[in-house]
C-alpha positions, 0 to 999 in steps of 0.5 A, spaced: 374 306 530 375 303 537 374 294 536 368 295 542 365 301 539 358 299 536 358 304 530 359 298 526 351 296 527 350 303 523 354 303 518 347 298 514 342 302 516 333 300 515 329 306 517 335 309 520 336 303 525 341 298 524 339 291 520 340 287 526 335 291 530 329 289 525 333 281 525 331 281 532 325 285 530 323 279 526 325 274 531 322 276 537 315 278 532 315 269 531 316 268 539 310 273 541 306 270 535 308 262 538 306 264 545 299 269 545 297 264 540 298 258 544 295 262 550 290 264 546 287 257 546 290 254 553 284 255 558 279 254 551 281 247 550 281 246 557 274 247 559 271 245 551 267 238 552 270 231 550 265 232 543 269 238 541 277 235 542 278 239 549 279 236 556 271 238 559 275 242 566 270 246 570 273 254 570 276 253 576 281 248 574 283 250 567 284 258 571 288 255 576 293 251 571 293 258 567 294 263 573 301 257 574 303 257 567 303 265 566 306 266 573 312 261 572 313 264 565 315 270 569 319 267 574 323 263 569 326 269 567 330 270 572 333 263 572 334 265 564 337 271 566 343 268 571 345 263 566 345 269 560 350 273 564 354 268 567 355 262 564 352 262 557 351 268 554 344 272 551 346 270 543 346 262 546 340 263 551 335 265 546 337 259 541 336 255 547 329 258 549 326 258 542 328 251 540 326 249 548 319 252 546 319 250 538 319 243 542 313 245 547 309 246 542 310 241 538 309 237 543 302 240 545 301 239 538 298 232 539 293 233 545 295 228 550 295 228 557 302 228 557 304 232 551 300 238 554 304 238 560 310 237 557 310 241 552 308 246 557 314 245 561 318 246 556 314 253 554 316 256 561 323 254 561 324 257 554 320 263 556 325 265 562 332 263 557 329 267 550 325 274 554 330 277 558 335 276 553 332 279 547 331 286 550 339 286 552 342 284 546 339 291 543 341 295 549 348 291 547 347 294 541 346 301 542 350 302 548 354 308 544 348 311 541 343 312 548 340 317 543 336 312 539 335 308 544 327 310 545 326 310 537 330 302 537 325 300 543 320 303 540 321 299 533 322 292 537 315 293 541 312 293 534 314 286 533 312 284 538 305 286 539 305 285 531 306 278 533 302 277 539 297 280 533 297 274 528 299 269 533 291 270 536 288 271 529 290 265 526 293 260 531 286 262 534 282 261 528 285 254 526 285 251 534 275 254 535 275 253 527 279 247 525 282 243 531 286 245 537 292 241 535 292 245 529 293 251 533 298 249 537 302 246 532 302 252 527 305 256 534 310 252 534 312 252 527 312 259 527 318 259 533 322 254 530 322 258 522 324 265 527 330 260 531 332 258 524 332 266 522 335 268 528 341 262 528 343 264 520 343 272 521 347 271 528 353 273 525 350 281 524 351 283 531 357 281 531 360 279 539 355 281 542 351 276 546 358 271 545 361 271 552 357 272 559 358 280 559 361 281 566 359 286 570 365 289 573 363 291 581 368 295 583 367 300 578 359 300 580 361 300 587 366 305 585 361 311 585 356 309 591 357 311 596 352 307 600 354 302 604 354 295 601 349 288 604 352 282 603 347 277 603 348 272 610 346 265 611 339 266 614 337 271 609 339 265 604 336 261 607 330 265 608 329 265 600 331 258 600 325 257 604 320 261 600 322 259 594 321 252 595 314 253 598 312 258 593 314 253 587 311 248 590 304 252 592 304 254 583 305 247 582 301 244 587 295 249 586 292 246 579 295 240 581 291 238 587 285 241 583 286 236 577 286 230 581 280 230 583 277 231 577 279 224 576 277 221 583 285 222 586 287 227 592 294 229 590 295 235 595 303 237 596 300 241 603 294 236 606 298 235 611 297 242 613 289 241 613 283 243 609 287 251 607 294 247 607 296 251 600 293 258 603 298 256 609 304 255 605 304 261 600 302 266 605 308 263 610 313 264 603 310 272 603 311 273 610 318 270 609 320 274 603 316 281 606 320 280 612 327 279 608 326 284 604 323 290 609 330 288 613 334 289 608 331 295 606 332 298 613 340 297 613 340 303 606 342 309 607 336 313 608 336 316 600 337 308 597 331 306 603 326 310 600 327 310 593 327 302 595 321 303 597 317 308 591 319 301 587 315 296 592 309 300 592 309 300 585 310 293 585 305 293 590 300 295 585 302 293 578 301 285 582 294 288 581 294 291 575 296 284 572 292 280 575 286 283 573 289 285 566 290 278 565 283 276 565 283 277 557 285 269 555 281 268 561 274 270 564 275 275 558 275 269 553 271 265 557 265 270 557 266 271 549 265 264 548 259 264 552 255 270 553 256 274 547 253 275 541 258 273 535 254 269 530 252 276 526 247 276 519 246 281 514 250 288 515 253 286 521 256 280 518 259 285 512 263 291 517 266 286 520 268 282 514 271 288 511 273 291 518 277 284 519 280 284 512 283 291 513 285 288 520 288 282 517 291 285 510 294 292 511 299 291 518 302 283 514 303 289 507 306 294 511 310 288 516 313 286 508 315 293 507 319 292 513 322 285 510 323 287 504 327 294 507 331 289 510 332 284 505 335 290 501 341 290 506 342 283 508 340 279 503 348 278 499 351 275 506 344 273 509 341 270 503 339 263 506 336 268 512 331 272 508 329 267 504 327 263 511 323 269 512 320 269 506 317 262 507 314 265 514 310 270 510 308 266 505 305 262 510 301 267 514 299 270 507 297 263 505 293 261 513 290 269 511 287 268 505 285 262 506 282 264 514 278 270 510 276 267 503 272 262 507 269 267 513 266 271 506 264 264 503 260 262 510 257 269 510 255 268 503 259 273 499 263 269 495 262 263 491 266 256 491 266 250 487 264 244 490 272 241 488 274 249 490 272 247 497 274 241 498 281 243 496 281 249 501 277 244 507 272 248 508 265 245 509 259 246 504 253 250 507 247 253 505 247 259 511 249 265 511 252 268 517 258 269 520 261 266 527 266 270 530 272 267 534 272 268 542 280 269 542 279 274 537 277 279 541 284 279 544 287 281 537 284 288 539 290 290 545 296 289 540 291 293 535 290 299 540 297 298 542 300 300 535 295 305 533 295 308 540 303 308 543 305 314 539 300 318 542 301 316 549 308 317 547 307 324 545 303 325 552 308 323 556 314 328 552 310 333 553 308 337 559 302 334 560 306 328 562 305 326 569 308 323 575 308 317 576 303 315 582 298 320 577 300 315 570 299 308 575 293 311 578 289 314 571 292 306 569 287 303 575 282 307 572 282 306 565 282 298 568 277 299 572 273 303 567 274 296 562 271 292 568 265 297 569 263 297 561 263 289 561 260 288 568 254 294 565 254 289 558 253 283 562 248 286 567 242 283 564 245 276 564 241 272 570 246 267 575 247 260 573 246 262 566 249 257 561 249 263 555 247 269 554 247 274 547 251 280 550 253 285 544 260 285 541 261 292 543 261 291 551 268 287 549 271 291 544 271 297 550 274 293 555 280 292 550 280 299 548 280 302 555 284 296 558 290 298 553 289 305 555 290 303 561 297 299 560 300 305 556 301 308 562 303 302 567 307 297 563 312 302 560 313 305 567 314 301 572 321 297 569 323 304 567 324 306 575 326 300 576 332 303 572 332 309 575 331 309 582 336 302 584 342 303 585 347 299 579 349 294 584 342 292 586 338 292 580 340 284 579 335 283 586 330 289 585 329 286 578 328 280 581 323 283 586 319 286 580 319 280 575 317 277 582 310 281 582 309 281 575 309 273 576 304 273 583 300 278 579 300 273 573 298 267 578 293 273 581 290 273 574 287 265 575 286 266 582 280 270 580 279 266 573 277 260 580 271 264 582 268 265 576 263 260 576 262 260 583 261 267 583 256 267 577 252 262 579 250 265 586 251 273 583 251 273 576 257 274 572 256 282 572 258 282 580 265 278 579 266 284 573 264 289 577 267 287 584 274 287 579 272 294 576 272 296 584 278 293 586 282 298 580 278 304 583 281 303 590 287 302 587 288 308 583 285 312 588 290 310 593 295 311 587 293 318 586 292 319 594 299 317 596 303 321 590 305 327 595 310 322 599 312 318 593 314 324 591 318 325 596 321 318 596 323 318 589 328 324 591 327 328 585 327 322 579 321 322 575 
């Protein structure tokens, strides 16, 4: 057997895939259970009263610090990607992003002004050194074995919308229903069990992920015959120049909010007037647009136009996150205020029993998987499995415990006074049942892992479409999303504080919206791939994370003008104007597919 070869991984195999495929698996589930349960609560506790253990910020502010938080947690894998590839490699950086967020949410944990910006500056630096690095560790694994490389990426997104799951179910019962901070913390508790699991296993991927994995530019540049263009110095300095007023403008955007709420006038761009912050960022696109316009009109024609097929896809994925993103958002913020949660009588018992089944049979079928895995690897890993264990017996502990009081508050179960205040549940003498705000957003990782292998049996059979059709039916089913709520919400008078819209209203936006990102998200890194060429993926990828990062901060610009646009048009107009803006979009998607195509050169 060659020394490079990876069959090594196959020879301890679960469901046919090697064990340290379901070590990442597991990993990974903890790290997306820490950051969508914290993301959960973020614009919750911001805007909650001082009575309630929040900070009482207006939407705009808690939207604006949001939008910069996911916006940088996207930029910062770039700067995680670079230090894995050239300096420390994958295995260190993902050990020094879960112990950078492990600390993050610790540090949230004690709700103070500087704890919370700490720990949110540590979440987005451990953000940017632990993604990227997950998914190219299982790519490294499988490099000899492309064949099972879908099933294998399949397994990994599993976990991680398994992840996403509990973490907005639990983290987000115990921060509504408990305290914020024990949200938070059990965030942070969960990254730091998966970091001690990933540190004890690491040794099952053998080298991988050890040393910086250098990419040997003459053998890419071997088979391109396109002619190469080297970076110049006013290029450099051109995104120097756009780095820097971007960073400063996704910083200095809530920045300057949040000092006036507290009577100051911190604001990086006053010196440029009253519309300094628009100013700058628009002067930082207009520099970047003009870089990256130059340097794809010095390509040959084939590569310009394949370059091009990929910024018009980014073009419209930034708008597909931006409103996508609204679900911890406005979305969040509307199930808090103007939906119906508080259910009595029949109501309250479906969705007890609905929520139970939610709750019990994924964490059984997930312990089946960890029980596959500890078949194979608990002899030389044993301290590992049991570390994982301990994990589950936590969430099986904070599930019960969350469903035995919900069946206790809607008045089917019956406790003891002593029983009660051993479970730290308060006596009460009505029967009815509140649903979280946040659990609404459990519903995308439910319909991902109940829809995916449909969506992937479409786009494998001959029914599959191309690209600007898939982008399009995407908008669409966004849109859709936004025109059911907006229908919902129509009632709903401007300037109201509360409203009683049905429940079903947001559990559509959540199923169309999932439909909708099945057909986008998969999509867009996967012709990054395919249609840049080897030496300049670095930079294209840096391109799309780029627009995935301004579609992020997008998503808290429009969160800004919620209130406004509430107050003046009622909440209907905002969801509506969203429901428009996809439409459009997906029309000009499906509109312009015919010279995308012919842009594409044949990749599909």
């Amino acid at each position: 057997m060659s020394k490079n070869s990876t069959d090594q991984f196959f020879e301890s195999t679960v469901l046919g895939h090697p064990s340290g495929l379901f070590v990442l698996f597991f990993t990974e589930m903890w790290e997306r259970f820490s950051f969508y349960g914290m993301r959960s609560l973020l614009v919750l506790f911001f805007m909650a009263s001082f009575a309630d253990g929040g900070w009482g910020w207006d939407q705009g502010t808690a939207s604006s610090l949001f939008g910069s938080y996911v916006g940088l947690v996207y930029l910062s894998t770039m700067l995680g990607g670079y230090f894995a590839d050239k300096i420390i490699g994958y295995r260190w950086a993902v050990v020094i992003g879960a112990l950078l967020m492990t600390l993050g949410h610790f540090s949230m944990a004690f709700e103070t002004e500087f704890t919370i910006y700490l720990g949110l500056v540590l979440l987005v630096f451990g953000n940017g050194f632990f993604k990227p690095n997950m998914t190219s560790i299982v790519s490294e694994m499988y490099k000899d074995r492309p064949e099972k490389k879908d099933g294998a990426y399949t397994i990994f997104y599993m976990g991680v919308n398994a992840g996403a799951f509990f973490g907005i179910l639990l983290c987000g019962y115990l921060g509504e229903k408990v305290g914020w901070g024990y949200g938070f913390g059990l965030a942070g508790i969960f990254m730091f069990l998966g970091l001690v699991q990933f540190w004890l296993s690491q040794n099952i991927f053998g080298t991988i992920g050890l040393k910086p994995v250098k990419k040997d530019v003459e053998e890419l540049a071997k088979n391109d015959t396109d002619k190469r263009v080297p970076f110049t110095t006013w290029q450099l300095g051109l995104i120097a120049v756009s780095v820097i007023l971007g960073l400063l403008w996704i910083i200095n955007a809530p920045a300057s909010k949040i000092s006036k709420l507290s009577g100051g006038n911190f604001n990086v761009f006053g010196f440029l007037g009253e519309n300094g912050n628009a100013i700058a960022i628009l002067t930082a696109l207009v520099l970047f647009i003009i870089l990256l316009v130059y340097r794809i009109m010095q390509y040959s024609k084939t590569t310009r136009e394949k370059l091009i097929a990929v910024t018009f896809f980014a073009f419209i994925t930034i708008f597909f996150w931006a409103i996508f993103e609204q679900s911890p958002n406005s979305l969040t913020v509307f199930a808090e205020k103007y939906t119906n949660r508080i259910l009595t009588g029949n109501s309250s018992a479906i969705f007890l029993i609905i929520n139970s089944l939610m709750t019990l049979i994924p964490l059984i079928i997930i312990n089946w998987v960890m029980y596959m895995l500890f078949r194979k690897t608990f002899s030389k890993y044993s301290i590992a499995n049991i570390v994982l264990s301990f994990s589950f017996l936590i969430i099986w502990i904070i599930a019960l415990w969350m469903l035995a009081k919900d069946y206790y508050m809607a008045g089917y179960l019956e406790l003891s006074d002593s029983t009660l205040q051993f479970l730290k549940i308060e006596k009460t003498s009505q029967a009815l049942t509140e649903v979280p705000a946040t659990w609404f957003s459990t519903l995308n990782s439910l319909f991902i892992i109940t829809l995916a292998p449909l969506f992937s049996k479409v786009w494998e059979s001959k029914f599959n479409p191309n690209a600007n059709v898939k982008y399009g039916i995407g908008m669409i089913l966004l849109g859709l999303g936004m025109a059911v709520v907006a229908f919902g919400a129509n009632g709903i008078a401007p300037g109201a504080e509360t409203a009683s819209v049905s429940m079903i209203w947001l559990i559509l936006v959540f199923l169309f919206h999932t439909m909708g990102e099945l057909c986008i998200s998969p999509v867009g890194l996967s012709y990054v791939s395919k249609l840049v060429p080897p030496r300049m993926i670095a930079f294209m990828f840096g391109v799309w994370y780029l627009a995935v990062a301004i579609g992020m901060k997008g998503a808290g610009l429009f969160g800004e003008e919620v209130e406004a646009i509430a107050n003046e048009k009622g909440i209907s107009y905002f969801f509506w104007m969203l429901a428009i803006i996809s439409f459009v979009l997906a029309a000009f998607s499906i509109l312009m597919s015919p010279v995308i195509k012919k842009l594409m050169h044949g990749v599909r």
